[in-house]
N, CA, C and O atoms as a GROMACS GRO file, in nm:
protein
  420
    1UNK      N    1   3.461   7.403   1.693
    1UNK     CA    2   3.516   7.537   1.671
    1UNK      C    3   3.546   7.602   1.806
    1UNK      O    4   3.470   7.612   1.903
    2UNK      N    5   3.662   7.641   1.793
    2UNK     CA    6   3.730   7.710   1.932
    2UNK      C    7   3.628   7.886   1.945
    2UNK      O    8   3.584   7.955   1.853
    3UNK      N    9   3.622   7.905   2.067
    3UNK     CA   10   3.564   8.072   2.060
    3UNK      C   11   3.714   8.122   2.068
    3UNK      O   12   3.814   8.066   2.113
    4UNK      N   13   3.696   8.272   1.997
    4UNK     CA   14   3.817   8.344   1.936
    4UNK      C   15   3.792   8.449   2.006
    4UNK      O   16   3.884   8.502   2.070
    5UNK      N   17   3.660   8.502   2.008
    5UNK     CA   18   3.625   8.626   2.054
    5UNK      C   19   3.655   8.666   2.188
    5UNK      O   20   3.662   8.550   2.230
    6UNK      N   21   3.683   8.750   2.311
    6UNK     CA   22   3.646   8.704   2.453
    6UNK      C   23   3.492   8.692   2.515
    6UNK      O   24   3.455   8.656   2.626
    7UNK      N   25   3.411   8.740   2.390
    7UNK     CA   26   3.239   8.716   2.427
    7UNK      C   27   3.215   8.583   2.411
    7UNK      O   28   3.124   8.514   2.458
    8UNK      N   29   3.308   8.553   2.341
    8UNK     CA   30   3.271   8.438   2.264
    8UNK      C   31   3.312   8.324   2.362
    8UNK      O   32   3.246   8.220   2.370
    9UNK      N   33   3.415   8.344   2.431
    9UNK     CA   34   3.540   8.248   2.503
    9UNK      C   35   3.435   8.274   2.619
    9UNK      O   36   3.368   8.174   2.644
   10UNK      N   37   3.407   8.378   2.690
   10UNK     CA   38   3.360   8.345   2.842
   10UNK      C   39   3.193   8.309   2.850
   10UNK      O   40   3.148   8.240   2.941
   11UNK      N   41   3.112   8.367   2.744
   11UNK     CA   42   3.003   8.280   2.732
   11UNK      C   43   3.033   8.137   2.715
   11UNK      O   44   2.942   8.067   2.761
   12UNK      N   45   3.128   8.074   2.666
   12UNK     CA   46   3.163   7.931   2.663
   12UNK      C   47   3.188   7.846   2.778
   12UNK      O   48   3.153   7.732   2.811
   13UNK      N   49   3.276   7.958   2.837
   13UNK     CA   50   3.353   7.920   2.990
   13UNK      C   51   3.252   7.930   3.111
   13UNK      O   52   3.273   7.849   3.202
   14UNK      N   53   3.169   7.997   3.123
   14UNK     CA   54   3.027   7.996   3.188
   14UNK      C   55   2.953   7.850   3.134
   14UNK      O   56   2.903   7.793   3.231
   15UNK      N   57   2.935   7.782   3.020
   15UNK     CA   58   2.872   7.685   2.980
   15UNK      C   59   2.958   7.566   3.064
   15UNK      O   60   2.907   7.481   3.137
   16UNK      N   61   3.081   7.581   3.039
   16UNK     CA   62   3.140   7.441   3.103
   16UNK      C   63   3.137   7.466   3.190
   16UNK      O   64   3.075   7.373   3.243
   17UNK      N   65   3.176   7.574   3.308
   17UNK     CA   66   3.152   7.552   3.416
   17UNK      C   67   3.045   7.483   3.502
   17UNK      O   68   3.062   7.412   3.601
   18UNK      N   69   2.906   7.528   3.431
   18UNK     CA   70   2.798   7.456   3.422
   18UNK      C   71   2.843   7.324   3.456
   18UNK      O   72   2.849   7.269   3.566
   19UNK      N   73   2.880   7.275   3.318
   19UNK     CA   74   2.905   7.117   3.278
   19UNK      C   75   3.016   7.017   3.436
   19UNK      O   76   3.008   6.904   3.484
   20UNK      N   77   3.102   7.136   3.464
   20UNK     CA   78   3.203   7.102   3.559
   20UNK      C   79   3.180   7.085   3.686
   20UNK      O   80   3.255   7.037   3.771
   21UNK      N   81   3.050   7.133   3.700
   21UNK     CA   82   3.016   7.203   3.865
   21UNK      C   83   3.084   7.294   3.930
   21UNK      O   84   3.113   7.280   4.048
   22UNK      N   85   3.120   7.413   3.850
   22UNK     CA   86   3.231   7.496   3.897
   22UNK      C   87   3.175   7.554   4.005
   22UNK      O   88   3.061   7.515   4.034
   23UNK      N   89   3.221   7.632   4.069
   23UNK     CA   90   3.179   7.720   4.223
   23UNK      C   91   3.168   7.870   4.141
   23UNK      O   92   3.223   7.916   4.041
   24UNK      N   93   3.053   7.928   4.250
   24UNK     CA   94   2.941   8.033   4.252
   24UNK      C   95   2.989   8.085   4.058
   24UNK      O   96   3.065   8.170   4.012
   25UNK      N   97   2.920   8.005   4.012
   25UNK     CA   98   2.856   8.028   3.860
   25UNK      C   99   2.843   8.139   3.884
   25UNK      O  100   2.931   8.220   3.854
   26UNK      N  101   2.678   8.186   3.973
   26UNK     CA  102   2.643   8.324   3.931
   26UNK      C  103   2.706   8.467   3.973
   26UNK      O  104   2.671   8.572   3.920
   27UNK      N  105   2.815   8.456   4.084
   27UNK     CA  106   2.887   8.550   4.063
   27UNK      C  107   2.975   8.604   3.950
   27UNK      O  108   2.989   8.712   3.892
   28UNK      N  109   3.044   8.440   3.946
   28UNK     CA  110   3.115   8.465   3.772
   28UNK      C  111   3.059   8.512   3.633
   28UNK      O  112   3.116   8.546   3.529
   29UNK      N  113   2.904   8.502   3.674
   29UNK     CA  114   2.817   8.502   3.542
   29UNK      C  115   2.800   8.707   3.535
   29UNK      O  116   2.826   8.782   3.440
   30UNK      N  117   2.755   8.735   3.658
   30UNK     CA  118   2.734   8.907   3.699
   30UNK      C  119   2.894   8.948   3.663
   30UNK      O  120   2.910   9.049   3.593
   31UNK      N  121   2.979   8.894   3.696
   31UNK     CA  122   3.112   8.974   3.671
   31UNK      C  123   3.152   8.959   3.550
   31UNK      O  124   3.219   9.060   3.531
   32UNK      N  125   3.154   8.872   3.416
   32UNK     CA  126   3.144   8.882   3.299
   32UNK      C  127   3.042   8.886   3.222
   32UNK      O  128   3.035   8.857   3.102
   33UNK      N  129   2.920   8.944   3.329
   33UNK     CA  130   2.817   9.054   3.146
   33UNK      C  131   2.848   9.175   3.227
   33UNK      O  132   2.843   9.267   3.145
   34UNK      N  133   2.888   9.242   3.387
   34UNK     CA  134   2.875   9.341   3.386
   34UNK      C  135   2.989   9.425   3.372
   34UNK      O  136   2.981   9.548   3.376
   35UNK      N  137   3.142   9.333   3.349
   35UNK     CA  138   3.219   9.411   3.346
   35UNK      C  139   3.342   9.358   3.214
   35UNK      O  140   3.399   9.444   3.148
   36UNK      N  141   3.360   9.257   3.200
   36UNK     CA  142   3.447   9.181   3.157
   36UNK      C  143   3.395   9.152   3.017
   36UNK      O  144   3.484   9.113   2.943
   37UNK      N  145   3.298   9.160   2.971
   37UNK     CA  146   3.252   9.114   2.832
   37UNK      C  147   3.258   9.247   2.818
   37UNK      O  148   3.357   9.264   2.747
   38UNK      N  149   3.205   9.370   2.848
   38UNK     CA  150   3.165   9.520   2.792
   38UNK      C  151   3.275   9.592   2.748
   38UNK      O  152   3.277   9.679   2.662
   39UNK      N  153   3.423   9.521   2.856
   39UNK     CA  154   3.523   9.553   2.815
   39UNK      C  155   3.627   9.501   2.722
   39UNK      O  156   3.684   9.570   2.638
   40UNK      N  157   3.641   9.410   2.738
   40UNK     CA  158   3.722   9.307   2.666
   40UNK      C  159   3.631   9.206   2.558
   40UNK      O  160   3.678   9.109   2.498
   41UNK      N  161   3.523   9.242   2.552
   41UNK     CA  162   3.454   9.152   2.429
   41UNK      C  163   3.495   9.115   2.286
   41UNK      O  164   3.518   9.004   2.238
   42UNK      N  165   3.500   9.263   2.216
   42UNK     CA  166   3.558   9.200   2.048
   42UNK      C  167   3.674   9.201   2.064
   42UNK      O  168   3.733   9.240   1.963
   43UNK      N  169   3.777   9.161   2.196
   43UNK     CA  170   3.940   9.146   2.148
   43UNK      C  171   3.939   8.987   2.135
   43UNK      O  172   3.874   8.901   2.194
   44UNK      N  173   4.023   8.981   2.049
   44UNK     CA  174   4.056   8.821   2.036
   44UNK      C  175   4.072   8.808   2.167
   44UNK      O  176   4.095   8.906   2.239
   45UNK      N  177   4.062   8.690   2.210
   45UNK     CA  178   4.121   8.619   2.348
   45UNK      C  179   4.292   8.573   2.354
   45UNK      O  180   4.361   8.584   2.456
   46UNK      N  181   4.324   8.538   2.262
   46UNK     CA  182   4.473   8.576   2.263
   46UNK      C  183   4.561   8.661   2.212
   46UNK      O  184   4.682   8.653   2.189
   47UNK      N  185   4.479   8.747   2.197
   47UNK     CA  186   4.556   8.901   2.191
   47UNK      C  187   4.540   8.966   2.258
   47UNK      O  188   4.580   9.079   2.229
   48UNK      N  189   4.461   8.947   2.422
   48UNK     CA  190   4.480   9.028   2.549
   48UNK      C  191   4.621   9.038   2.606
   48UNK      O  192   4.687   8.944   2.652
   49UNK      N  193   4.659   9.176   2.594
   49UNK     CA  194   4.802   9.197   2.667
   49UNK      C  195   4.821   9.229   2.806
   49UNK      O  196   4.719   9.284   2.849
   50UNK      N  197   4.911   9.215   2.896
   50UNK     CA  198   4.911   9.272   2.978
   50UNK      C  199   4.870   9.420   3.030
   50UNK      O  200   4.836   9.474   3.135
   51UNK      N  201   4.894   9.450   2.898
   51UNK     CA  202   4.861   9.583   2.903
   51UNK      C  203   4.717   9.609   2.844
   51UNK      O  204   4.694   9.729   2.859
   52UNK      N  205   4.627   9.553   2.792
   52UNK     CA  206   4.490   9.580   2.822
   52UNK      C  207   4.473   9.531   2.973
   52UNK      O  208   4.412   9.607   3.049
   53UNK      N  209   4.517   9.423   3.016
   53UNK     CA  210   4.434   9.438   3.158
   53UNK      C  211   4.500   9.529   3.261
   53UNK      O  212   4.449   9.518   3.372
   54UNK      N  213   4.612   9.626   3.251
   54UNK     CA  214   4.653   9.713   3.327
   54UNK      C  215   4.571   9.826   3.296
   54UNK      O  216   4.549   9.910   3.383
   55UNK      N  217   4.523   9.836   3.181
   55UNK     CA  218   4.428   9.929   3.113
   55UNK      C  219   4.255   9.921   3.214
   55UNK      O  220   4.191  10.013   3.264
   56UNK      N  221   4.229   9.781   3.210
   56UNK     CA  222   4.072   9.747   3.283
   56UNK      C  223   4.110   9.805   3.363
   56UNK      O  224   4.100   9.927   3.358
   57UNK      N  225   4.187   9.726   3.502
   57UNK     CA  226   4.262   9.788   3.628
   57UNK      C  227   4.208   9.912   3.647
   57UNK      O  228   4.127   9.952   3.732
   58UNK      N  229   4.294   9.998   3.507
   58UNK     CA  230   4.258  10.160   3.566
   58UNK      C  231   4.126  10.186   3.555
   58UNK      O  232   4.082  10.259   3.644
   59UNK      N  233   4.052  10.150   3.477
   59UNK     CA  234   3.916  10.171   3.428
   59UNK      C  235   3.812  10.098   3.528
   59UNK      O  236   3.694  10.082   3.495
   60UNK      N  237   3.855  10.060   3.634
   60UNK     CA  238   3.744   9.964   3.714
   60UNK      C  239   3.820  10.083   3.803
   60UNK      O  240   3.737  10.162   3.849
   61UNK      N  241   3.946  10.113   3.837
   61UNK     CA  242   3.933  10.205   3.978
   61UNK      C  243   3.877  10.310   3.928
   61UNK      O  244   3.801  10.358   4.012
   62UNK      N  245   3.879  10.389   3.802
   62UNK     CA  246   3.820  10.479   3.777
   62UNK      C  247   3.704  10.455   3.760
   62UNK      O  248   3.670  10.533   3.671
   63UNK      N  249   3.584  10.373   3.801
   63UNK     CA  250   3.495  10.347   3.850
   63UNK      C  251   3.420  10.315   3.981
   63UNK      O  252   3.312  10.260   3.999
   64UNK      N  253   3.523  10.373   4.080
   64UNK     CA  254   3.506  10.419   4.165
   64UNK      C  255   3.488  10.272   4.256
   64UNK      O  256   3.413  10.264   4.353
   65UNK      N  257   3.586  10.141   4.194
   65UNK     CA  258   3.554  10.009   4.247
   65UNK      C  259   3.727  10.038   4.317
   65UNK      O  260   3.817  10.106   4.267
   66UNK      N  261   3.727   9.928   4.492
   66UNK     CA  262   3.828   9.902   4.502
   66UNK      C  263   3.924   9.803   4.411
   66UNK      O  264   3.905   9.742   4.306
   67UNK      N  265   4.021   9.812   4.488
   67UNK     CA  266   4.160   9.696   4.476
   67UNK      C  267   4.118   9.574   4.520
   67UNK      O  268   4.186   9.502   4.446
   68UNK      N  269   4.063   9.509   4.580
   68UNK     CA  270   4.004   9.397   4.635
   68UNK      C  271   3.890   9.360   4.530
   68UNK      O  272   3.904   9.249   4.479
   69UNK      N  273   3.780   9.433   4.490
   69UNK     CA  274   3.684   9.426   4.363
   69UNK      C  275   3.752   9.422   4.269
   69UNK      O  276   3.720   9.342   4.181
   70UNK      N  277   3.853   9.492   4.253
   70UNK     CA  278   3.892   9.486   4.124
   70UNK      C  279   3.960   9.335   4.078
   70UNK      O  280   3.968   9.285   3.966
   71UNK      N  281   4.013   9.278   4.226
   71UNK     CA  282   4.120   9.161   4.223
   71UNK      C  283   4.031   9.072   4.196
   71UNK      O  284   4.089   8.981   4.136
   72UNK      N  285   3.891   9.043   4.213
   72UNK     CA  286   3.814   8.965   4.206
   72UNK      C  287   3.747   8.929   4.047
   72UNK      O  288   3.708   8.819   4.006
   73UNK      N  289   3.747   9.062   3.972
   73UNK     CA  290   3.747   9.049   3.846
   73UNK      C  291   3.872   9.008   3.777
   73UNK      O  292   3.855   8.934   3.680
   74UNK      N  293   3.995   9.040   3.806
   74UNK     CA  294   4.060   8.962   3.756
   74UNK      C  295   4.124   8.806   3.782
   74UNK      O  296   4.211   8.740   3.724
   75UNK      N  297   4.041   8.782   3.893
   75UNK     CA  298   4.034   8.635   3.932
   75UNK      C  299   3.958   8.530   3.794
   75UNK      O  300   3.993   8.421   3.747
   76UNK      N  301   3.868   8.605   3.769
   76UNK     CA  302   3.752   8.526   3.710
   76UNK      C  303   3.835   8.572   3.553
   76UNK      O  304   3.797   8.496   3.464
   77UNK      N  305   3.917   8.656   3.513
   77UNK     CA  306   3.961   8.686   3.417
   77UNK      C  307   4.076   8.549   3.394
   77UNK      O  308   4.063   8.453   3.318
   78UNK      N  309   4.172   8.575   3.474
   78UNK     CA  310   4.299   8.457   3.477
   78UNK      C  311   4.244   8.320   3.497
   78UNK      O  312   4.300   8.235   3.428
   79UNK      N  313   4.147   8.278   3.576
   79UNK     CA  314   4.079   8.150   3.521
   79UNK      C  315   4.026   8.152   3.393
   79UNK      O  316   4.067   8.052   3.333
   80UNK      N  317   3.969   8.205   3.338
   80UNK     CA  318   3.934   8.244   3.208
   80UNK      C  319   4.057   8.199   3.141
   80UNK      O  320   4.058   8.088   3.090
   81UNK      N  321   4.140   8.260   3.138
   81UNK     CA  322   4.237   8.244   3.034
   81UNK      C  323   4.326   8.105   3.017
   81UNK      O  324   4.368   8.054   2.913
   82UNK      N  325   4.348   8.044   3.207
   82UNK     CA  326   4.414   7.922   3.250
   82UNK      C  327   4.317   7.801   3.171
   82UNK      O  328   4.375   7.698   3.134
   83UNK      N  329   4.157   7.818   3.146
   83UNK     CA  330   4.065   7.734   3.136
   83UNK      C  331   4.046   7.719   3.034
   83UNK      O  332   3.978   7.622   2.999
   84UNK      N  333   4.116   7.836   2.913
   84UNK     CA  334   4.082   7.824   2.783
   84UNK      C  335   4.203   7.753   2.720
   84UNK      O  336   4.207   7.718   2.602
   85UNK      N  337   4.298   7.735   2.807
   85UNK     CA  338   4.444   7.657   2.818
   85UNK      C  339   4.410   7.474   2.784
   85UNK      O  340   4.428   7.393   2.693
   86UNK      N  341   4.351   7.478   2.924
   86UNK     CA  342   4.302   7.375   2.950
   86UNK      C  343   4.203   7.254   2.887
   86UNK      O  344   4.191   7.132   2.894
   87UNK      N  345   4.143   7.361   2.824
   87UNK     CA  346   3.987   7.331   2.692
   87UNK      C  347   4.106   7.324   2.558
   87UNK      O  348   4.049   7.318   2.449
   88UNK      N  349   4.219   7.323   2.551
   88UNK     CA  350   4.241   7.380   2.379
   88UNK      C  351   4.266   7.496   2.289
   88UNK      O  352   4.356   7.526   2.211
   89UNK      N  353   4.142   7.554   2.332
   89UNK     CA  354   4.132   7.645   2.267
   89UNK      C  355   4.193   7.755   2.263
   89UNK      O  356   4.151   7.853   2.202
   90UNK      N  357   4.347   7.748   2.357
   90UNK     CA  358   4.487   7.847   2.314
   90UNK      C  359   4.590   7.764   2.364
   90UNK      O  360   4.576   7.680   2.452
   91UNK      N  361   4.701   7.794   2.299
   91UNK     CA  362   4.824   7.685   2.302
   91UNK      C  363   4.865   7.743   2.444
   91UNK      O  364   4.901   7.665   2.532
   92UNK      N  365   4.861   7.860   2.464
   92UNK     CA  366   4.892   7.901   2.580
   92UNK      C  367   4.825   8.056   2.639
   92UNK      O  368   4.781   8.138   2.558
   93UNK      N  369   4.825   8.085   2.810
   93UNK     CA  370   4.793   8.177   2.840
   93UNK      C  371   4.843   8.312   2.785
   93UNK      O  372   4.963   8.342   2.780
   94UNK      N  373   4.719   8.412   2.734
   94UNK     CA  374   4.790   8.528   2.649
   94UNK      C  375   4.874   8.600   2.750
   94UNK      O  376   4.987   8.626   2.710
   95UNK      N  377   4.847   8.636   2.862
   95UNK     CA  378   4.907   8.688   2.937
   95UNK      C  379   4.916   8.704   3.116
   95UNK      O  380   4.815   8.665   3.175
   96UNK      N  381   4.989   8.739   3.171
   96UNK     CA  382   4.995   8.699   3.313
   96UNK      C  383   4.916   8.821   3.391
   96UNK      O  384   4.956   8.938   3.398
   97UNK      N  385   4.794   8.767   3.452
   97UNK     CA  386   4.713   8.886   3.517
   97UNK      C  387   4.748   8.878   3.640
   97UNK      O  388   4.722   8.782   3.711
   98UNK      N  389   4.824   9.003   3.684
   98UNK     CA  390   4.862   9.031   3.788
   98UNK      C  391   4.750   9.143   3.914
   98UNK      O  392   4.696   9.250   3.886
   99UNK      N  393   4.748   9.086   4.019
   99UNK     CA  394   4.674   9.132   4.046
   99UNK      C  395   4.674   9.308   4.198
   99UNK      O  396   4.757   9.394   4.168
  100UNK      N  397   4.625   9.325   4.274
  100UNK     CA  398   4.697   9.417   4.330
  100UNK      C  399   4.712   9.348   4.472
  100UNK      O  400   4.633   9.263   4.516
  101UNK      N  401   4.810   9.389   4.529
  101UNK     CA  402   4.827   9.298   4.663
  101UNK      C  403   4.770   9.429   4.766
  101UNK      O  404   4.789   9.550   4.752
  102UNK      N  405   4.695   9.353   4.872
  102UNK     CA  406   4.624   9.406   4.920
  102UNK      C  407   4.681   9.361   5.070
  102UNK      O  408   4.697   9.247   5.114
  103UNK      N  409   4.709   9.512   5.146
  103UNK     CA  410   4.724   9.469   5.281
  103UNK      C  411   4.646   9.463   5.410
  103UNK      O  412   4.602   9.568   5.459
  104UNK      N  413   4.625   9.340   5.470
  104UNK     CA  414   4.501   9.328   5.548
  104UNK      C  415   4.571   9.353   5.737
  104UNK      O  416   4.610   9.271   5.821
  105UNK      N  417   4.561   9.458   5.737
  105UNK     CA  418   4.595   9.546   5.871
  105UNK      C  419   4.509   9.515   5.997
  105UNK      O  420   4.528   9.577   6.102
   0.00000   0.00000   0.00000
């Protein structure tokens, strides 16, 4: 059985990574229970629109997090979604997470 949920999908995606030897697990693990499951949990996983994650976006700067933090959650978001590609468990990515470009002066 495929996870449908996104609680459902990134508690999964944390398991294989496990399985994969993915790189720093436990950052990925702190950034989807503390931000990414609370928000995006009961949406289906392929019914995230662009426009819910332009929605997080605002809701993580209105949390007083930068553009650089914020890019980092949606790092672990768009693997998320590329990985659930990858596993099956969606014919394709729901949507393209764009992230903020950041200029390093």
């Amino acid at each position: 059985m495929h996870p449908t949920t996104s609680t459902e999908a990134a508690q999964q995606y944390l398991e294989n990574l496990e399985l994969e030897n993915g790189r720093n697990i436990a950052g990925k693990t702190q950034q989807i229970h503390q931000e990414l499951i609370p928000y995006f949990g009961a949406m289906v996983l392929a019914d995230i629109s662009r426009f819910d994650v332009e929605r997080f976006k605002r809701h993580m700067l209105g949390k007083g997090r930068s553009e650089a933090t914020v890019n980092r959650y949606l790092a672990v978001l768009s693997q998320l979604f590329h990985k659930a590609v990858e596993w099956d468990w969606l014919m394709k990515v729901p949507c393209k997470v764009v992230k903020y470009r950041i200029s390093h002066n």
